[in-house]
N, C-alpha and C positions, 0 to 999 in steps of 0.2 A: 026535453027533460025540464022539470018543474025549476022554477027559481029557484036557489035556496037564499033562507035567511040568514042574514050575519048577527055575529054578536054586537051590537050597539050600547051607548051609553053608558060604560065600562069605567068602574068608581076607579078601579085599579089592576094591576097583573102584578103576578108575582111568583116566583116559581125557579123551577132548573128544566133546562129544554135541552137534549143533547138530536140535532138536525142529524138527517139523514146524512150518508157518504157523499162526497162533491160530486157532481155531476160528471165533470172532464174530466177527471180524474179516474171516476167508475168505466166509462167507453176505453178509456187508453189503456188500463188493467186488462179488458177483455181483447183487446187487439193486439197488447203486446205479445199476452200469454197465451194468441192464439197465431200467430207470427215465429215465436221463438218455441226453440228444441226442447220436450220435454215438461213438466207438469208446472203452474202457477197454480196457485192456490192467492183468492182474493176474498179479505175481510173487510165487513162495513161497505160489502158492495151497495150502489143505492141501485133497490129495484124499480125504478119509476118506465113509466111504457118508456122516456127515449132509450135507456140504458137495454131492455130489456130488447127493445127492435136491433141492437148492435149482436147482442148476444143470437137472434136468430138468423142473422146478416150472417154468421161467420159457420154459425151452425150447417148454413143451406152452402160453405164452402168445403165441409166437410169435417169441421174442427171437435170433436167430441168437447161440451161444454155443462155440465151439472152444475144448476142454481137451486139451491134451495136458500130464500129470504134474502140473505143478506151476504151469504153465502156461494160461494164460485168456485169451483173447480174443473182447470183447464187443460186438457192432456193437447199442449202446442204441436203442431205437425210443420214448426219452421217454413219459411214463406214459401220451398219447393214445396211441401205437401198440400199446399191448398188448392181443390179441385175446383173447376168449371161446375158453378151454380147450373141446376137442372131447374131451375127456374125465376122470375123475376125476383130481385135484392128488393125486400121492400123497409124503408129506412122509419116508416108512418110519419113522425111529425119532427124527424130528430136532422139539425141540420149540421152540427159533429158528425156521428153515422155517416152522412151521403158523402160529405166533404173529404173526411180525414182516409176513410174507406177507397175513393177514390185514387187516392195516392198511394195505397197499397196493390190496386188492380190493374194501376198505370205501368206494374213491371212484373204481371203474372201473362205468361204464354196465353192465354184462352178469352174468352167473348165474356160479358156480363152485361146484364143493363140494371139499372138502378132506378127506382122511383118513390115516391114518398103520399102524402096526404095533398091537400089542398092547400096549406099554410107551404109545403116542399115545393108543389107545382107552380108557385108564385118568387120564389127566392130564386136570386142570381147565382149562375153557378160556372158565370166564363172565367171568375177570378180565380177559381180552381182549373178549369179545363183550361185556359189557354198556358198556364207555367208548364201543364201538363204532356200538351200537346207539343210545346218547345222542346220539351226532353226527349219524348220521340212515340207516347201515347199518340194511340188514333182512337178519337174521343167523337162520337155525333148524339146530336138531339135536339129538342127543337129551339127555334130560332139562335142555331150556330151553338149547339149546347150553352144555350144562358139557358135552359127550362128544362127540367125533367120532363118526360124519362128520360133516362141519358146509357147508353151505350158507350162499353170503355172496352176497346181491342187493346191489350196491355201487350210487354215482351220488351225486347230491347231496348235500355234506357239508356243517356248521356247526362253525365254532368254537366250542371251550369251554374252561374252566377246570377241571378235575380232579386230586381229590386221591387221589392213590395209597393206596389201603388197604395195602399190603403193599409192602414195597422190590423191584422188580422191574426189571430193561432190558429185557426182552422187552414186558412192555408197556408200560415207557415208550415203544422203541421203537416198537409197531405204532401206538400213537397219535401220536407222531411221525410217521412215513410215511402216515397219514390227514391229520394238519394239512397238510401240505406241497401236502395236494388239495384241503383245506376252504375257505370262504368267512370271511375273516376271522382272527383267531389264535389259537389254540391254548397255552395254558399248561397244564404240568403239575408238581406240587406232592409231591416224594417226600420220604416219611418219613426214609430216608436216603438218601446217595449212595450211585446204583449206578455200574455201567460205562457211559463215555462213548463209545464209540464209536460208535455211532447220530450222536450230535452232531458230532464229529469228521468224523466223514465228510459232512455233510452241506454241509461251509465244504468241505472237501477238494473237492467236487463242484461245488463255484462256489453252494452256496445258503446263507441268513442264516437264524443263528440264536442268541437271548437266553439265557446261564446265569446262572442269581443261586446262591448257596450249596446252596439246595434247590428252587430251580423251575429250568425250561426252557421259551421261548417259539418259537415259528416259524410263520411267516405263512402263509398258501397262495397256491398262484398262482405260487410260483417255477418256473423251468425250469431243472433242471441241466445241467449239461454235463458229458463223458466226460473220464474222465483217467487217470493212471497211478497204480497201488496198488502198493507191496508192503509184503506182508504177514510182519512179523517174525514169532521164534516164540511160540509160544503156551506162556505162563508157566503155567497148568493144566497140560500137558505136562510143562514145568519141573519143577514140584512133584513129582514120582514121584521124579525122579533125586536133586533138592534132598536129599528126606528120604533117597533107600536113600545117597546121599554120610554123611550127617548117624548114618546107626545101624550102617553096617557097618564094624568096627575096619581102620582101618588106607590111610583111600578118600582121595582127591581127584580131584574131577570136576569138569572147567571143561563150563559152557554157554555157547553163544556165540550171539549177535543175541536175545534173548531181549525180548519187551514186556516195557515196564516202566512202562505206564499206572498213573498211582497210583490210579485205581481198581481196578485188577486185582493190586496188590502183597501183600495182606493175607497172603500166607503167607511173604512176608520179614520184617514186621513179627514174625510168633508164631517163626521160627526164633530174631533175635534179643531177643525176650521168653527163649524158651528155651536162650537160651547159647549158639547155635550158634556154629564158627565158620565166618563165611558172609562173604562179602567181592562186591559187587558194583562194576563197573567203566561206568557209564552213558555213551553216546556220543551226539550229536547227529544225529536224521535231518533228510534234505528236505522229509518230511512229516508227516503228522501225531501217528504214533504214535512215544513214546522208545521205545528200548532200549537195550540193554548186554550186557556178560558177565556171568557169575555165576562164582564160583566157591565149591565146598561142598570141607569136608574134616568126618573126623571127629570127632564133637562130643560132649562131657560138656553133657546136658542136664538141665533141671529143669523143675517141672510149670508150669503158666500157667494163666488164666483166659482163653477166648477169648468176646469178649463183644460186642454192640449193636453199634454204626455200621462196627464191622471187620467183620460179618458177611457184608454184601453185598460185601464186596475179597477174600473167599476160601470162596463158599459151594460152589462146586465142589471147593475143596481139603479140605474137613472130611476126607473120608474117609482121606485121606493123612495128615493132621495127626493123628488120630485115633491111627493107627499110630505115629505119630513121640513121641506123646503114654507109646505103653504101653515107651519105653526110656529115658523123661526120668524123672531123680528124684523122686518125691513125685508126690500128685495132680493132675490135669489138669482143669477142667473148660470143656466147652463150652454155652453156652446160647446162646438168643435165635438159634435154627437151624430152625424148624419149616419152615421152606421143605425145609428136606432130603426132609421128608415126601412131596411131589409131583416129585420130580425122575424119575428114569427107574426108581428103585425109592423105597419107602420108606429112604432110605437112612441115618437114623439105626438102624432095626432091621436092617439087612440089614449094616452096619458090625458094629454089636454080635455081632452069631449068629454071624461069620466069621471076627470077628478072637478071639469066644471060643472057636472050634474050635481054633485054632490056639494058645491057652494063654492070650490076654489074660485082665486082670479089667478088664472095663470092664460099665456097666451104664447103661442106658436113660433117659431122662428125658424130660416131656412136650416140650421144646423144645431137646434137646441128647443130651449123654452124660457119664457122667463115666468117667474114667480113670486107673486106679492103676498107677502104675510102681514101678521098675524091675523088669520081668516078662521073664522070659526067654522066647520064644517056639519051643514044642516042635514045630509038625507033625506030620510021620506022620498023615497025613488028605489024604481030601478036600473041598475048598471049591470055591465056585460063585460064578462073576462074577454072577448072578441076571439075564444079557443087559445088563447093565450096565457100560458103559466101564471109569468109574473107580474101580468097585469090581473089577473084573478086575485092573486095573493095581497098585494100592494092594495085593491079595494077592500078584500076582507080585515086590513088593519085599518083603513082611512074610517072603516065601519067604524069601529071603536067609540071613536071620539066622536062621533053624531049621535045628540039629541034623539033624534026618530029613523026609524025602522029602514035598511036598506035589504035588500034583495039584489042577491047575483045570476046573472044568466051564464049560461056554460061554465060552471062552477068546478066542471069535472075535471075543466083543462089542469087542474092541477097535479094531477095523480104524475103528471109530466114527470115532476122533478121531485114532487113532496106530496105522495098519497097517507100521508098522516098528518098533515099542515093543520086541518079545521080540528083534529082531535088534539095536536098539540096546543094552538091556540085556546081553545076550551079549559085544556088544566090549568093556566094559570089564571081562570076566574077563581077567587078566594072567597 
């Protein structure tokens, strides 16, 4: 596919942007309400391919599921109804999907195998199969199931108590969704807090479940029931605008319905670490997730230290924060990030290579990056989303504020999460 051009040299933005539904949020609607007894009905679903590859995961289980846009509706066949796939679960690029999906097939009677794209075929996946395999899943694939495809003999589960090697919600979830089948209960023990919406939704769905500071307990044996979701927008989204609001002279961009799980806030926190000025307006829902407005305008920034327990509140956003980092005054640094390393690219080196195309000084480190500002960002080049979301997105803002012309390759990867991002971008040229 041909490069495409970004918007560059951009006097100012200004506008109202309301982001698609959150991501994680979108998958867990469609597996709840196709898990539990009876119809879900989900609003503001986001259709983006990951979301959309869940929705066929469940479909090829049997689960009758109507999407039209934004739109879901789910006639649930509770976890006994779900049948033996007649053919390969294919997840394409979505690593929620493979992960969370697993722990739901880790206590279904019947055979499945699971596979994804080539960004899937490279991600580690014993972090999930061996808690799996402990509970009493017989899981194979290749080299010891770390690699898709991966074959999951599900059926009789036991509860345990496991301690999270690494701060993760994809597996806390998939063991989550195995306890809820297991015999007995299920506690898990995270190094830090991650995002809650796995839990959230599980009280949302009519089932019980225990949080203490750093564990989560839940029984098996419950049966959920269907309900009504919707789905606010996804503050990962958020964060592109946040920052091109926060570096381009002259901007004010309100966001509006935006999550504002304070597990998922961490890139409000580093805005105001870094001076921004960023004003949010929180309102009360009927359910389970908050939100609010945001509104960003242009901001005199300074460098920060982005560090430990904030890590897992914004480890999708590094790459944008990254950027926001190389127009704050003074040094930036990020550590305690090496998860970046297994996301959809290595995306601490794939940050660094792109944003130094583009004129950054920023430079590598085993578990982070460091970043020196105030750097004016030249272009004339081209850069490469690496099939990668938010590394696509995060250049086509860094565009902005460059003098001359930059061009993205695999531009497409975006439709990931935000197949309206370059049209929303676009409006608030004035």
């Amino acid at each position: 596919m041909e490069a495409k051009k970004l918007l560059n040299n951009v006097a100012s933005l200004s506008g109202i942007v309301e982001v698609p539904g959150d991501k994680s949020i979108s998958h867990r609607a469609v597996m709840f309400g196709s898990i539990a007894a009876g119809k879900t009905t989900v609003e503001n679903f986001l259709p983006g391919d990951d979301c959309l590859s869940t929705i066929s995961c469940f479909r090829n289980m049997g689960v009758p599921i109507k999407q039209e846009g934004t739109r879901v509706e789910i006639d649930g066949t509770g976890l006994d109804g779900l049948k033996e796939p007649e053919q390969v679960l294919d997840v394409g690029n979505s690593g929620t999907t493979i992960r969370l999906i697993m722990g739901i097939l880790a206590g279904r009677p019947f055979n499945s195998v699971l596979t994804g794209d080539r960004s899937i075929a490279r991600r580690p996946m014993t972090r999930v199969t061996k808690p799996l395999t402990l509970m009493g899943a017989k899981i194979a694939g290749r080299k010891g199931a770390e690699f898709t495809p991966i074959s999951v003999a599900g059926g009789s589960l036991a509860g345990m108590e496991y301690k999270l090697p690494v701060a993760s919600a994809q597996v806390k979830s998939a063991i989550l969704l195995a306890g809820l089948q297991a015999d007995g209960t299920t506690t898990i023990i995270e190094p830090e807090k991650t995002r809650d919406h796995t839990e959230r939704m599980i009280m949302q769905f009519g089932g019980r479940i225990e949080t203490g500071e750093n564990t989560v307990t839940v029984t098996g044996g419950q049966q959920l029931r269907g309900t009504d979701v919707h789905v606010p927008g996804d503050i990962s989204s958020a964060a592109f605008f946040l920052v091109a609001g926060a570096i381009t002279p002259n901007s004010m961009i309100e966001l509006r319905n935006v999550g504002l799980n304070p597990t998922r806030t961490g890139i409000l926190d580093v805005l105001v670490q870094m001076g921004a000025n960023v004003e949010v307006r929180p309102y009360s829902t009927a359910q389970g997730e908050p939100a609010g407005d945001i509104i960003i305008r242009s901001s005199d920034l300074k460098g920060t230290v982005v560090e430990g327990d904030l890590i897992p509140r914004l480890i999708d956003e590094i790459p944008v924060i990254a950027l926001l980092a190389t127009q704050a005054e003074g040094k930036t640094v990020i550590k305690d990030a090496q998860e970046l390393k297994v996301k959809e690219t290595n995306r601490i080196d794939t940050v660094v290579k792109e944003l130094g195309r583009l004129g950054a000084d920023i430079k590598a480190t085993e578990d982070g990056m460091v970043i020196y500002g105030r750097k004016t960002l030249t272009g004339g080049t081209t850069v490469s989303s690496h099939e990668d979301h938010r590394i696509g997105m995060m250049l086509a803002v860094a565009a902005l504020i460059c003098p001359n012309e930059v061009f993205l390759e695999r531009s497409e990867a975006v439709s990931v999460s935000y197949p309206s991002f370059f049209e929303h971008l676009q409006s608030l040229m004035k």
